[in-house]
mmCIF file as Biopython writes it, N, C-alpha, C and O atoms, coordinates in Angstrom:
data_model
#
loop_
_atom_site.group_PDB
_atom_site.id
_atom_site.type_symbol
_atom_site.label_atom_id
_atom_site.label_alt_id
_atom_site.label_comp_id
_atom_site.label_asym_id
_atom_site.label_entity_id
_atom_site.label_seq_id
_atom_site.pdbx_PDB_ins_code
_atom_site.Cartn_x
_atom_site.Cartn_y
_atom_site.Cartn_z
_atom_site.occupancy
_atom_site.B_iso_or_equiv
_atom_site.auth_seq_id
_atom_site.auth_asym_id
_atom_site.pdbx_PDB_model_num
ATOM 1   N N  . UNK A ? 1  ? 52.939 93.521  172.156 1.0 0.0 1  A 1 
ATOM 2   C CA . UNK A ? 1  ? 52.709 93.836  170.776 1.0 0.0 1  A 1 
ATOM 3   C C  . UNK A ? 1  ? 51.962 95.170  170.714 1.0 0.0 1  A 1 
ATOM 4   O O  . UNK A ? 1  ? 50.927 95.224  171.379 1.0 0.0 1  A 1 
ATOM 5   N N  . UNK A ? 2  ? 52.375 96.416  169.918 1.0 0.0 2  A 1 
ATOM 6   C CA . UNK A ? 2  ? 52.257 97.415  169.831 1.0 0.0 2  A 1 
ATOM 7   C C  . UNK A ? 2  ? 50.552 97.334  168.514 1.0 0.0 2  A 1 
ATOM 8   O O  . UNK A ? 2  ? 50.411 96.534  167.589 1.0 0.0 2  A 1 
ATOM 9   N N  . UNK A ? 3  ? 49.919 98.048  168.789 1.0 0.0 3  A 1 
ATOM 10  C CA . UNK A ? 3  ? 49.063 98.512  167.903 1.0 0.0 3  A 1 
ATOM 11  C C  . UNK A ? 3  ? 49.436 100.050 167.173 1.0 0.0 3  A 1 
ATOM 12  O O  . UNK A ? 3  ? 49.896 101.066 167.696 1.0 0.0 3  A 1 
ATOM 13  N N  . UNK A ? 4  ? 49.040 99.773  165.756 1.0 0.0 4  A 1 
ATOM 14  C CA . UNK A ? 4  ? 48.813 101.503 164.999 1.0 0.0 4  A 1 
ATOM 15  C C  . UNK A ? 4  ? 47.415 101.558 164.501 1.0 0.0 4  A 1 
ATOM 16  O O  . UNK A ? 4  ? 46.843 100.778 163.739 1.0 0.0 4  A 1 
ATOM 17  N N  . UNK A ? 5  ? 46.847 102.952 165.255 1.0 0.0 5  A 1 
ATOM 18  C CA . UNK A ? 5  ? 45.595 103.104 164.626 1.0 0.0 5  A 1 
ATOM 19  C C  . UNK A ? 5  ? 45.621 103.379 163.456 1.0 0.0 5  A 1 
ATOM 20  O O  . UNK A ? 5  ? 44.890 102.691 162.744 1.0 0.0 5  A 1 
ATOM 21  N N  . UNK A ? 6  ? 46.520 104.558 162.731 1.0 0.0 6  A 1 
ATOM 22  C CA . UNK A ? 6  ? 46.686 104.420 161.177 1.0 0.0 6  A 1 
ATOM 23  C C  . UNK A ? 6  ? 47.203 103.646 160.865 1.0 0.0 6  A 1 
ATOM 24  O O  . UNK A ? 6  ? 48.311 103.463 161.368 1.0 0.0 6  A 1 
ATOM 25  N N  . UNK A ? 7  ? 46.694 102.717 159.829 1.0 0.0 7  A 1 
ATOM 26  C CA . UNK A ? 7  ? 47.615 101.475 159.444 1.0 0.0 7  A 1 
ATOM 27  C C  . UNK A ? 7  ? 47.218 102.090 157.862 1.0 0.0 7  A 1 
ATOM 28  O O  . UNK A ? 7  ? 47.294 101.285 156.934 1.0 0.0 7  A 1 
ATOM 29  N N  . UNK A ? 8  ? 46.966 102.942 157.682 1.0 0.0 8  A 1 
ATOM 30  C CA . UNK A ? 8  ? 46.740 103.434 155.883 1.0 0.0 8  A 1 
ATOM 31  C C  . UNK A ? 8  ? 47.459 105.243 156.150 1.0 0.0 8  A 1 
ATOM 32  O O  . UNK A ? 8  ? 47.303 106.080 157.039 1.0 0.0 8  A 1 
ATOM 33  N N  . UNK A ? 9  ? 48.235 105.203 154.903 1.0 0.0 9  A 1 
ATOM 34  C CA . UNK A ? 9  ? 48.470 106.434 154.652 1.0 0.0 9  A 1 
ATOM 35  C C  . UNK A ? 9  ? 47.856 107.340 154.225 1.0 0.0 9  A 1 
ATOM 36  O O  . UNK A ? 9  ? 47.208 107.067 153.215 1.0 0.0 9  A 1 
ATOM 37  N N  . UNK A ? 10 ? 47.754 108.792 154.748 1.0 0.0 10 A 1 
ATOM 38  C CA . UNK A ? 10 ? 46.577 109.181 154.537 1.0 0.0 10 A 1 
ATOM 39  C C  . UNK A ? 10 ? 47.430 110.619 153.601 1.0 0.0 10 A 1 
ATOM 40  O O  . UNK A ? 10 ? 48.322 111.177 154.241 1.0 0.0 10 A 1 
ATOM 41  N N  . UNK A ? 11 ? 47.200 111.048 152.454 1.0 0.0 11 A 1 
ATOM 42  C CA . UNK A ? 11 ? 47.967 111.911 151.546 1.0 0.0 11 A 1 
ATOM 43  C C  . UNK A ? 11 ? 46.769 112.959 151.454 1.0 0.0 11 A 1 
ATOM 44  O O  . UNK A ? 11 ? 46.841 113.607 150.410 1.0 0.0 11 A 1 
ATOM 45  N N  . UNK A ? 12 ? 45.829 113.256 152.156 1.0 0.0 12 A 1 
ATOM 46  C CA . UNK A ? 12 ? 44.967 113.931 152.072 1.0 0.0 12 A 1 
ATOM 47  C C  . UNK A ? 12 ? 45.169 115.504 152.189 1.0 0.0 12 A 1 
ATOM 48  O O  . UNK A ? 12 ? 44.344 116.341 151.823 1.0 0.0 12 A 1 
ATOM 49  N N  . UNK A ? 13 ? 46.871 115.859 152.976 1.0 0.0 13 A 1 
ATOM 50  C CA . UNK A ? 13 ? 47.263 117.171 152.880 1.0 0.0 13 A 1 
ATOM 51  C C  . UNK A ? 13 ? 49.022 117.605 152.367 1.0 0.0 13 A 1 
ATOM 52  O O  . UNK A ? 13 ? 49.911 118.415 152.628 1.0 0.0 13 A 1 
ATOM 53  N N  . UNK A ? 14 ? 48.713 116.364 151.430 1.0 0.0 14 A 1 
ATOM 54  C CA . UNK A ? 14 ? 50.421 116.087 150.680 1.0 0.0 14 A 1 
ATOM 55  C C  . UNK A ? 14 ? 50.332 117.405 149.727 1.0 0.0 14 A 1 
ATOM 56  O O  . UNK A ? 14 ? 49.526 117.486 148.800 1.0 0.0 14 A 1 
ATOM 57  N N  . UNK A ? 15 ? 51.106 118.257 150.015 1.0 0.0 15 A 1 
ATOM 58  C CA . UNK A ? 15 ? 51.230 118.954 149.062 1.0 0.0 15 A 1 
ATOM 59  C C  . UNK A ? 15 ? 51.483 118.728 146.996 1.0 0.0 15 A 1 
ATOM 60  O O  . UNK A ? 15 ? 51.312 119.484 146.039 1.0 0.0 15 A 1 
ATOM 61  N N  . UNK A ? 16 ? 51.852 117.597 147.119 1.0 0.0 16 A 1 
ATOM 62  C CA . UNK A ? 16 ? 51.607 117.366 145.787 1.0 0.0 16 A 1 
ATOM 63  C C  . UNK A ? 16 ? 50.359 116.529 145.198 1.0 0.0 16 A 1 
ATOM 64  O O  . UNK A ? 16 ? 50.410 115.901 144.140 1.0 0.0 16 A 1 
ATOM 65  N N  . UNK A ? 17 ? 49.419 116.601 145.900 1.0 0.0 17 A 1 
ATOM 66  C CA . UNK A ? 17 ? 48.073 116.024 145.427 1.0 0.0 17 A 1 
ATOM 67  C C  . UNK A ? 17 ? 47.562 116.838 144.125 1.0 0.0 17 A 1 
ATOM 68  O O  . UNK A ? 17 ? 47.095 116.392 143.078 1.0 0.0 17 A 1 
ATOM 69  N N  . UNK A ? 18 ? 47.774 118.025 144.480 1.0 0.0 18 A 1 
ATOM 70  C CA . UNK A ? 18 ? 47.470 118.547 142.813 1.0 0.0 18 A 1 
ATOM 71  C C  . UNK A ? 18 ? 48.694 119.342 142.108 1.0 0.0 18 A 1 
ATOM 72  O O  . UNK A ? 18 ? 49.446 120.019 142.808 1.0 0.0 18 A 1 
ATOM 73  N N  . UNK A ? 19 ? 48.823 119.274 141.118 1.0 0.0 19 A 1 
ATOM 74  C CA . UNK A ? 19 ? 49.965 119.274 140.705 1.0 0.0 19 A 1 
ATOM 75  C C  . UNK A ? 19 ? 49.803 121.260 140.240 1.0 0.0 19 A 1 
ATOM 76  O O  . UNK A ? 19 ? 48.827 121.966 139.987 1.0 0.0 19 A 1 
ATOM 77  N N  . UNK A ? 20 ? 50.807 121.443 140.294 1.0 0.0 20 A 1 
ATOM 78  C CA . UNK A ? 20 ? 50.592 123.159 140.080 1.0 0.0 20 A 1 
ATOM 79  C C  . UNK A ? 20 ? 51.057 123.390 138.695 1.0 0.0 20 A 1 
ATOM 80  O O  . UNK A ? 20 ? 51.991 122.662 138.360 1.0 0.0 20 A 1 
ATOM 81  N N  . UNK A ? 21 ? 50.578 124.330 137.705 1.0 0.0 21 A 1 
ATOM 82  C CA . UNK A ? 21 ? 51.233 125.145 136.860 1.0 0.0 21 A 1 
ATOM 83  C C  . UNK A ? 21 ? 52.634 125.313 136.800 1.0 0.0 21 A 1 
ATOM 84  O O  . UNK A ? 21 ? 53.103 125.493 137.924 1.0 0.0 21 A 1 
ATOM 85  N N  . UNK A ? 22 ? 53.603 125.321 135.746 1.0 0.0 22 A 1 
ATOM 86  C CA . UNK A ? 22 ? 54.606 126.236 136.182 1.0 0.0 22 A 1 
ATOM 87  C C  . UNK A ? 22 ? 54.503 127.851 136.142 1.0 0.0 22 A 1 
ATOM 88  O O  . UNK A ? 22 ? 55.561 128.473 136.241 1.0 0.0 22 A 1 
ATOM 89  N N  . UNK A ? 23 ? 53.411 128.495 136.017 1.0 0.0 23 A 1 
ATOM 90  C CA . UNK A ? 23 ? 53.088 129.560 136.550 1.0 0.0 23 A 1 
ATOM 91  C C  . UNK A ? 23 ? 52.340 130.081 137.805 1.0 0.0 23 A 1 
ATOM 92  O O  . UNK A ? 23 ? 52.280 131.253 138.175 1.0 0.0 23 A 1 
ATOM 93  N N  . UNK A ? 24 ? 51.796 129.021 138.376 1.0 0.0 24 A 1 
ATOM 94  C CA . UNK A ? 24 ? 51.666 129.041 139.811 1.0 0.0 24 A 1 
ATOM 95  C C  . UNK A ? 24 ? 52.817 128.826 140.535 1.0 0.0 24 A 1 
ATOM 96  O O  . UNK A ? 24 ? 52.851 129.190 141.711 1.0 0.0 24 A 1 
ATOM 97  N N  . UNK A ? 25 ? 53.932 128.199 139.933 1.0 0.0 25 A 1 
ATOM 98  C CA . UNK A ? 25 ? 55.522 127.493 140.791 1.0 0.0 25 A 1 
ATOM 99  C C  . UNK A ? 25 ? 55.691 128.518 140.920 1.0 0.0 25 A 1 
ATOM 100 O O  . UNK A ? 25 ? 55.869 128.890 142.080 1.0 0.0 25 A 1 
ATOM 101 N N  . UNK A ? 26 ? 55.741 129.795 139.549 1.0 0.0 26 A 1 
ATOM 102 C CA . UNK A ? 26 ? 56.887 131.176 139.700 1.0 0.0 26 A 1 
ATOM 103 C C  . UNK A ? 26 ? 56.015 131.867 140.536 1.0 0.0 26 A 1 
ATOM 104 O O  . UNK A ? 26 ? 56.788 132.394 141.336 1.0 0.0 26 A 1 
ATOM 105 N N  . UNK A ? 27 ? 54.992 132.161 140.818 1.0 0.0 27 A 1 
ATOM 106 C CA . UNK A ? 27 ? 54.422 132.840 141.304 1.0 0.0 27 A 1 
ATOM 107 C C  . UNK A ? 27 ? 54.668 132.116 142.924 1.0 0.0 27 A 1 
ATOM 108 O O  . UNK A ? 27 ? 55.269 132.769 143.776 1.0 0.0 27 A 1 
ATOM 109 N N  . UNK A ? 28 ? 54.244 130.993 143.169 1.0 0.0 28 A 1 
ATOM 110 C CA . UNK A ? 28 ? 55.078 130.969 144.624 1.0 0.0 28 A 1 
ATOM 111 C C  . UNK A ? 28 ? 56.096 131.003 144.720 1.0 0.0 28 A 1 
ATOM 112 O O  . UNK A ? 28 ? 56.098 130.921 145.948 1.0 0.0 28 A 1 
ATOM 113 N N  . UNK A ? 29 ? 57.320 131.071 144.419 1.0 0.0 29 A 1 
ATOM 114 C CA . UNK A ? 29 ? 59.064 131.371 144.297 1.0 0.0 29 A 1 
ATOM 115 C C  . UNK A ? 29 ? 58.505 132.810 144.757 1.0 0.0 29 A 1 
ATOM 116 O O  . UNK A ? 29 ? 58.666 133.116 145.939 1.0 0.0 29 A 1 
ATOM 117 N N  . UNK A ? 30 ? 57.882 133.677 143.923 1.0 0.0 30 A 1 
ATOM 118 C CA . UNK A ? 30 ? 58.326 134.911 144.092 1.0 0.0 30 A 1 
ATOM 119 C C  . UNK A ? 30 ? 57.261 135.682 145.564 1.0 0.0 30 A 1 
ATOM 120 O O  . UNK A ? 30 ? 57.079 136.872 145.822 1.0 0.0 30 A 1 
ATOM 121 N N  . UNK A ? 31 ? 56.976 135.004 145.955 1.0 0.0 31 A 1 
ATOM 122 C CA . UNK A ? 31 ? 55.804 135.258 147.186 1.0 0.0 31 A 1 
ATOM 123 C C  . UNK A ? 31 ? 56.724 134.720 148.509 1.0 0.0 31 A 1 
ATOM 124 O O  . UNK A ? 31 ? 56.758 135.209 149.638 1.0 0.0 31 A 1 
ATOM 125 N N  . UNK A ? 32 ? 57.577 133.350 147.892 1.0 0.0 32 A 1 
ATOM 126 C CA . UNK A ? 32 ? 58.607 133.162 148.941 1.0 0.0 32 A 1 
ATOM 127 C C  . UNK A ? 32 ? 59.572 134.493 148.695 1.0 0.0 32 A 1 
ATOM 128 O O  . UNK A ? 32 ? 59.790 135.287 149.611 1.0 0.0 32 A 1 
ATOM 129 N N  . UNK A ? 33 ? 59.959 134.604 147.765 1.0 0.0 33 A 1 
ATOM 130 C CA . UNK A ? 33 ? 61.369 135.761 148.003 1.0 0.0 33 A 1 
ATOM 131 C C  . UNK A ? 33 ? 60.804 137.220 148.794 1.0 0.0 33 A 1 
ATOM 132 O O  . UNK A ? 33 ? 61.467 137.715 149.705 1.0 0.0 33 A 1 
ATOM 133 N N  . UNK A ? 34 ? 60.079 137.560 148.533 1.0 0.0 34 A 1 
ATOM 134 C CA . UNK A ? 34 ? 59.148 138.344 148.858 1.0 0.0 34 A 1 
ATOM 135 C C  . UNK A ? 34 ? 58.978 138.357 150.217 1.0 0.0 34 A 1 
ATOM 136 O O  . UNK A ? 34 ? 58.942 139.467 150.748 1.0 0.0 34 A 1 
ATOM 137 N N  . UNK A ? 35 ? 58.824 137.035 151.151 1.0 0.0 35 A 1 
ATOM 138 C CA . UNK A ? 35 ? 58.243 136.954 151.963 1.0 0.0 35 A 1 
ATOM 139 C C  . UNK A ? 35 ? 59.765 137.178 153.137 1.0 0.0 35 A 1 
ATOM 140 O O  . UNK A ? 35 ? 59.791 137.589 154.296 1.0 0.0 35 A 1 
ATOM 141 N N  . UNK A ? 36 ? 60.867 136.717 152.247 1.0 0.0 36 A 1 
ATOM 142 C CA . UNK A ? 36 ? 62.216 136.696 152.725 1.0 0.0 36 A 1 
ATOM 143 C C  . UNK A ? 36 ? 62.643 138.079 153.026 1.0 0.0 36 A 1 
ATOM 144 O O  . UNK A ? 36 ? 63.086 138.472 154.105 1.0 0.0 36 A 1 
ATOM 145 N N  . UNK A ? 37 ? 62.456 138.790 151.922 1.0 0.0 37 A 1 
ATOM 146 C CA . UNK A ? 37 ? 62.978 140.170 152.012 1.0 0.0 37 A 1 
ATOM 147 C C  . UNK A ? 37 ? 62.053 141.110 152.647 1.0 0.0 37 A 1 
ATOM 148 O O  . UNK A ? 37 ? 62.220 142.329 152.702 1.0 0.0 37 A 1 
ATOM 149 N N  . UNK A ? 38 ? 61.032 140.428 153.138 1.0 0.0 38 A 1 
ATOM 150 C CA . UNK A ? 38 ? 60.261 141.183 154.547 1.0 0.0 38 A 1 
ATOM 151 C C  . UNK A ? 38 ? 60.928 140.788 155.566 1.0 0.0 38 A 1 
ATOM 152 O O  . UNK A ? 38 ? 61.400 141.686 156.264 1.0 0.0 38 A 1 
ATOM 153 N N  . UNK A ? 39 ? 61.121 139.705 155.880 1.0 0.0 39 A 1 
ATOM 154 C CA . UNK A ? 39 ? 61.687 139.727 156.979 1.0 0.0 39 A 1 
ATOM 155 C C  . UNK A ? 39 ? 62.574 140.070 157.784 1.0 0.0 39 A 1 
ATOM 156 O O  . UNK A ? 39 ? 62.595 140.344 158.984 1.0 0.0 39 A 1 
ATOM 157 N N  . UNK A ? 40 ? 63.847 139.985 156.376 1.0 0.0 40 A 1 
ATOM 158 C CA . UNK A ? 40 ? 65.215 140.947 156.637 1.0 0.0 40 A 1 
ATOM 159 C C  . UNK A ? 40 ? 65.120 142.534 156.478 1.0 0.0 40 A 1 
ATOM 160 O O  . UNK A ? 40 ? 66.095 143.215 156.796 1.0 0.0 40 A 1 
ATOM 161 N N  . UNK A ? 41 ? 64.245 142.982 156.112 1.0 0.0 41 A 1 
ATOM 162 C CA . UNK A ? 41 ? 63.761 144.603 156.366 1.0 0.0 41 A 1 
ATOM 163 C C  . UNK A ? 41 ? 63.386 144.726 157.605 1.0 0.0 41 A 1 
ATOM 164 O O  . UNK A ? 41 ? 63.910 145.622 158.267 1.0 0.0 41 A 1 
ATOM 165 N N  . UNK A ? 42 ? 62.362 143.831 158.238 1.0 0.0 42 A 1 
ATOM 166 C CA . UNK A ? 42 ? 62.027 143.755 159.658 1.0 0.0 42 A 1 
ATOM 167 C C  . UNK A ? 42 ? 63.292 143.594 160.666 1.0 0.0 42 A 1 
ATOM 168 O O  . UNK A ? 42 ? 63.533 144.347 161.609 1.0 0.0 42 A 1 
ATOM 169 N N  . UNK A ? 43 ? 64.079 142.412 160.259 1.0 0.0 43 A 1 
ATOM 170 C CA . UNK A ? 43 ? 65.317 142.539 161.332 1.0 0.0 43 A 1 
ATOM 171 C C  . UNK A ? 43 ? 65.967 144.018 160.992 1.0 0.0 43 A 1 
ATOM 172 O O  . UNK A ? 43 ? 66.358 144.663 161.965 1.0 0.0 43 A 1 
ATOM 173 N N  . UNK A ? 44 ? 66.104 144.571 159.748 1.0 0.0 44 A 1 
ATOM 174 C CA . UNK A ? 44 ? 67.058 145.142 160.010 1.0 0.0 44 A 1 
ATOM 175 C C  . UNK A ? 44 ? 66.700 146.825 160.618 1.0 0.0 44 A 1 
ATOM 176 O O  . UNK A ? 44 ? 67.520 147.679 160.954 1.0 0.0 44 A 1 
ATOM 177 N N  . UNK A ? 45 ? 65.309 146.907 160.610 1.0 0.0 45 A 1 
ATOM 178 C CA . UNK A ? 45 ? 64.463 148.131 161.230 1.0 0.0 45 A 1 
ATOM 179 C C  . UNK A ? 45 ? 64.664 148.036 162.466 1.0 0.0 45 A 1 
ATOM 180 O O  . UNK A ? 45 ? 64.795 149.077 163.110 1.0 0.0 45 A 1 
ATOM 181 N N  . UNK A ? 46 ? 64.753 146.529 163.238 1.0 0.0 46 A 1 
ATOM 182 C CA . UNK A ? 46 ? 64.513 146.735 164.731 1.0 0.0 46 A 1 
ATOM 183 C C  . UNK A ? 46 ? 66.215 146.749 164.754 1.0 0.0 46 A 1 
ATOM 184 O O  . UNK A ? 46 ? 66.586 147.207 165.834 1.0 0.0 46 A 1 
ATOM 185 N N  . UNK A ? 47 ? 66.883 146.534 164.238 1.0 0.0 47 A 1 
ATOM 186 C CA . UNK A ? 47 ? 68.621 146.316 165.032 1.0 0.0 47 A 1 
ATOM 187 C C  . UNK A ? 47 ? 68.787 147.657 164.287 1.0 0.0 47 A 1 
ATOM 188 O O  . UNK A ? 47 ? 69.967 147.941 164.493 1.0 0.0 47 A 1 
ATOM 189 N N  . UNK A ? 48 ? 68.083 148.931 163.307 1.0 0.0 48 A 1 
ATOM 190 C CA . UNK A ? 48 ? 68.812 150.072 163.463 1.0 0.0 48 A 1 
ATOM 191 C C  . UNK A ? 48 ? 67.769 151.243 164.079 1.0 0.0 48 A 1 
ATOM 192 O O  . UNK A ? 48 ? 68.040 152.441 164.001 1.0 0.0 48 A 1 
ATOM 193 N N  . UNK A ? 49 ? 66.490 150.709 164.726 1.0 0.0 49 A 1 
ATOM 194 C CA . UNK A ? 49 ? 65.954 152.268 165.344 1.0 0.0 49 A 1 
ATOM 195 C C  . UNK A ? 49 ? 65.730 151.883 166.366 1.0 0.0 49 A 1 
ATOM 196 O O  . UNK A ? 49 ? 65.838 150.680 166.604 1.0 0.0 49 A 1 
ATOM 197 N N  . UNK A ? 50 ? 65.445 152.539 167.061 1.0 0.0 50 A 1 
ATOM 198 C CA . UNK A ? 50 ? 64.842 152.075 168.885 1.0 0.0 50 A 1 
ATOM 199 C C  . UNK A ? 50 ? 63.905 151.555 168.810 1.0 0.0 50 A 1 
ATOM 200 O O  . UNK A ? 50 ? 63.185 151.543 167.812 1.0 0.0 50 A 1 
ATOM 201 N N  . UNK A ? 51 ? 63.678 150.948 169.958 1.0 0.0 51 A 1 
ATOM 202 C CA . UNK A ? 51 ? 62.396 150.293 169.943 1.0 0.0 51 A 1 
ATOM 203 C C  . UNK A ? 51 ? 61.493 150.213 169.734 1.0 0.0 51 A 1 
ATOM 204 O O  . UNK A ? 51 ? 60.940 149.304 169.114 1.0 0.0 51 A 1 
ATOM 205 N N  . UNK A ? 52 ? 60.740 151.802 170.506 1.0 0.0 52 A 1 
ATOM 206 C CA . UNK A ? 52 ? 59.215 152.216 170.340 1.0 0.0 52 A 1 
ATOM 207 C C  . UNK A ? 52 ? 59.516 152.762 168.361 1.0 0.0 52 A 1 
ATOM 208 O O  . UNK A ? 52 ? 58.656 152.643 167.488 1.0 0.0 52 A 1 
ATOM 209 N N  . UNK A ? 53 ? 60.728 153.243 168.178 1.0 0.0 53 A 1 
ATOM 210 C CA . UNK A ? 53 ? 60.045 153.458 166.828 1.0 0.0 53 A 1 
ATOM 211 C C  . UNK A ? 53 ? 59.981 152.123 165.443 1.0 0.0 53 A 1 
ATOM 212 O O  . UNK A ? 53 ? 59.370 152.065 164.376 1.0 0.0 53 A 1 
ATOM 213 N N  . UNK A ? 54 ? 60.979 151.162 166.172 1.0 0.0 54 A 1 
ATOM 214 C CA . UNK A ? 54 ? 60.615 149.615 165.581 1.0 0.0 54 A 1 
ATOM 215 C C  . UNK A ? 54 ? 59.404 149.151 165.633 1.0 0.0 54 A 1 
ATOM 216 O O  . UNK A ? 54 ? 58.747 148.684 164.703 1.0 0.0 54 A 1 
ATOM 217 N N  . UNK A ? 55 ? 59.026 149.314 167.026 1.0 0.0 55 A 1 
ATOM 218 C CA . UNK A ? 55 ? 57.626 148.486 166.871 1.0 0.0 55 A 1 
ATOM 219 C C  . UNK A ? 55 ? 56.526 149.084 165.806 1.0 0.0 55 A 1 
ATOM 220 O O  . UNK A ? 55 ? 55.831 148.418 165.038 1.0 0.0 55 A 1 
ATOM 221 N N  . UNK A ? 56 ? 56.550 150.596 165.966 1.0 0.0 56 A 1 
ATOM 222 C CA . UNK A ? 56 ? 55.712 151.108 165.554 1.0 0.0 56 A 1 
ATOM 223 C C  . UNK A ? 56 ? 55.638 150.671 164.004 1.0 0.0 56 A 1 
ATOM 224 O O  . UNK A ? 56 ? 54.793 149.928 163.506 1.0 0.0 56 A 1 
ATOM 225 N N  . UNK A ? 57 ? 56.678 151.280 163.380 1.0 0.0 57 A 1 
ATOM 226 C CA . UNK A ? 57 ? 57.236 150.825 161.704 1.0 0.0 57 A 1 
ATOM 227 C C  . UNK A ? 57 ? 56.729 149.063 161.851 1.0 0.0 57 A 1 
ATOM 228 O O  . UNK A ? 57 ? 56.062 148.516 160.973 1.0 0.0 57 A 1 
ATOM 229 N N  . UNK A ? 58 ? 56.984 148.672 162.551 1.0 0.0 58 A 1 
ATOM 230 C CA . UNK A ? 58 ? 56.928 147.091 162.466 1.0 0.0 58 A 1 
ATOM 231 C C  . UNK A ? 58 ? 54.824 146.585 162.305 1.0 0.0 58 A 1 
ATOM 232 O O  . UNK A ? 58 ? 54.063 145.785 161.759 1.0 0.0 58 A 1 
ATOM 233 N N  . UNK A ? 59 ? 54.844 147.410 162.955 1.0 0.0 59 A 1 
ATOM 234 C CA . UNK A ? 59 ? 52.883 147.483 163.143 1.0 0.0 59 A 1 
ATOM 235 C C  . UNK A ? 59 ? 52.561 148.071 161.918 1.0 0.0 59 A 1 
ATOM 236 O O  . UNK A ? 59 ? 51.357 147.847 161.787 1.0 0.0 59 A 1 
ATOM 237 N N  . UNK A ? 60 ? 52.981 148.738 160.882 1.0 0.0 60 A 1 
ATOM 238 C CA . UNK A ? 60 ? 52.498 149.819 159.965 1.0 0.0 60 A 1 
ATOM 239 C C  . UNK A ? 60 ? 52.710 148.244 159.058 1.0 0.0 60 A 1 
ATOM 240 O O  . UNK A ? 60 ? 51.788 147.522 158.678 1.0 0.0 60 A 1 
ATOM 241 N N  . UNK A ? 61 ? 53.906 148.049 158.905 1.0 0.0 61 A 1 
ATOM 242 C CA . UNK A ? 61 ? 53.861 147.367 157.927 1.0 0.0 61 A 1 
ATOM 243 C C  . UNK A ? 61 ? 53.310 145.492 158.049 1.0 0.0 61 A 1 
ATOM 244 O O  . UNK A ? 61 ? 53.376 144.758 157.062 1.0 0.0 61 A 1 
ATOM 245 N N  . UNK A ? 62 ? 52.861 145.062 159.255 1.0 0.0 62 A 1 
ATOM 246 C CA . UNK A ? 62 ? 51.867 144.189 159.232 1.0 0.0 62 A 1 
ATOM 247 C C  . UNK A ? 62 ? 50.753 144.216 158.720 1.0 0.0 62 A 1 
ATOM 248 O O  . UNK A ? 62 ? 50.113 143.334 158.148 1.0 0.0 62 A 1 
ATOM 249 N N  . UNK A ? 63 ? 50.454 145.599 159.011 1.0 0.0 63 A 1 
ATOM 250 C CA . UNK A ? 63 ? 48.911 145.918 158.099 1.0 0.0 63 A 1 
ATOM 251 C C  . UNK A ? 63 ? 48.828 146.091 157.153 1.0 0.0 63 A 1 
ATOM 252 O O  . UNK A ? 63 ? 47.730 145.935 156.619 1.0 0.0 63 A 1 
ATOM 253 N N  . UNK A ? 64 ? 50.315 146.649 156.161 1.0 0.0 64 A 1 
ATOM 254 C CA . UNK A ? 64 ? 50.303 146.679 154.588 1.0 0.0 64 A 1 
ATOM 255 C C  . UNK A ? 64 ? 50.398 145.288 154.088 1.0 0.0 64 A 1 
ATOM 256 O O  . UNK A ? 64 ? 49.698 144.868 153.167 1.0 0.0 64 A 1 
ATOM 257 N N  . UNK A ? 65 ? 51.507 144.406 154.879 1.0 0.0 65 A 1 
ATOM 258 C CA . UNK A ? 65 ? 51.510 143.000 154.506 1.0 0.0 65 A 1 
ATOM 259 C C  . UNK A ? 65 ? 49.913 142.577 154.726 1.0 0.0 65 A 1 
ATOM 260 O O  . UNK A ? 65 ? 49.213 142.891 153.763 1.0 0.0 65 A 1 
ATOM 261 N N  . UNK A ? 66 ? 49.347 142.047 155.611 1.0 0.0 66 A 1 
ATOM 262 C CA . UNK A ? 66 ? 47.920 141.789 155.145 1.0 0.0 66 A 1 
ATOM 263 C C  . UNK A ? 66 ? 47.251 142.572 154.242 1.0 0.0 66 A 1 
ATOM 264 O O  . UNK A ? 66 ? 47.500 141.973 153.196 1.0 0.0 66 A 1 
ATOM 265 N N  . UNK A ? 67 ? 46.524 143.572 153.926 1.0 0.0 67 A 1 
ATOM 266 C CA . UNK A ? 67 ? 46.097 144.005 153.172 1.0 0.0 67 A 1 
ATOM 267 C C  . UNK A ? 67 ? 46.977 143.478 151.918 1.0 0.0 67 A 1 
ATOM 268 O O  . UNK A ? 67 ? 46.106 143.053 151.160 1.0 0.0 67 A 1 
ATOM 269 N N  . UNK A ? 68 ? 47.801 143.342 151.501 1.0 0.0 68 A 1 
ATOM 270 C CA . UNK A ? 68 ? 48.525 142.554 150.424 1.0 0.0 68 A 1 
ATOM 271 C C  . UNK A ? 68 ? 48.189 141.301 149.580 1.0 0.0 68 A 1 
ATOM 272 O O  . UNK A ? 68 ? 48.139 140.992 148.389 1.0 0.0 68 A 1 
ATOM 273 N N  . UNK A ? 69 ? 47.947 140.633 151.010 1.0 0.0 69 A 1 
ATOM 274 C CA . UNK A ? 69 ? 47.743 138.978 151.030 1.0 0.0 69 A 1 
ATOM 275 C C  . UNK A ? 69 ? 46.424 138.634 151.109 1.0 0.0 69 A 1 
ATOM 276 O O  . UNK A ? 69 ? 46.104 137.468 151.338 1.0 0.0 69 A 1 
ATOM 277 N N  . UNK A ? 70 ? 45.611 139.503 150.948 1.0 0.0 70 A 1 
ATOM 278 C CA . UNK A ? 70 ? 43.834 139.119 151.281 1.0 0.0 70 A 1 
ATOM 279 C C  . UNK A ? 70 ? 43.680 140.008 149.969 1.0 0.0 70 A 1 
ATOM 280 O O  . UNK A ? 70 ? 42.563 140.231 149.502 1.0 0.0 70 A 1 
#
């Protein structure tokens, strides 16, 4: 016979514990799209420049993305 130490559900990091705005919803939609169309700028910097100048572009704009997000 098997034991479970959780035997209670614990919703303590359920994302719907508090319920959001629908102006907090649009505002994360658009932080996701956002976050999408960084990424495909990033692929598409490293599959059209060389390397050292990918990385570099790729480093410039980590630091604009943070500074963004803080």
């Amino acid at each position: 016979m098997s034991r479970h130490h959780n035997t209670t559900l614990n919703f303590s990091h359920s994302p719907y514990k508090n319920k959001l705005s629908p102006n907090a919803i649009d505002l994360e939609i658009k932080r996701g799209e956002l976050r999408l169309r960084y990424v495909k700028l990033l692929r598409d910097i490293h599959a059209s420049l060389d390397k050292e100048d990918a990385t570099n572009l790729i480093k410039e704009s980590v630091a604009i993305w943070e500074k963004l997000n803080y």
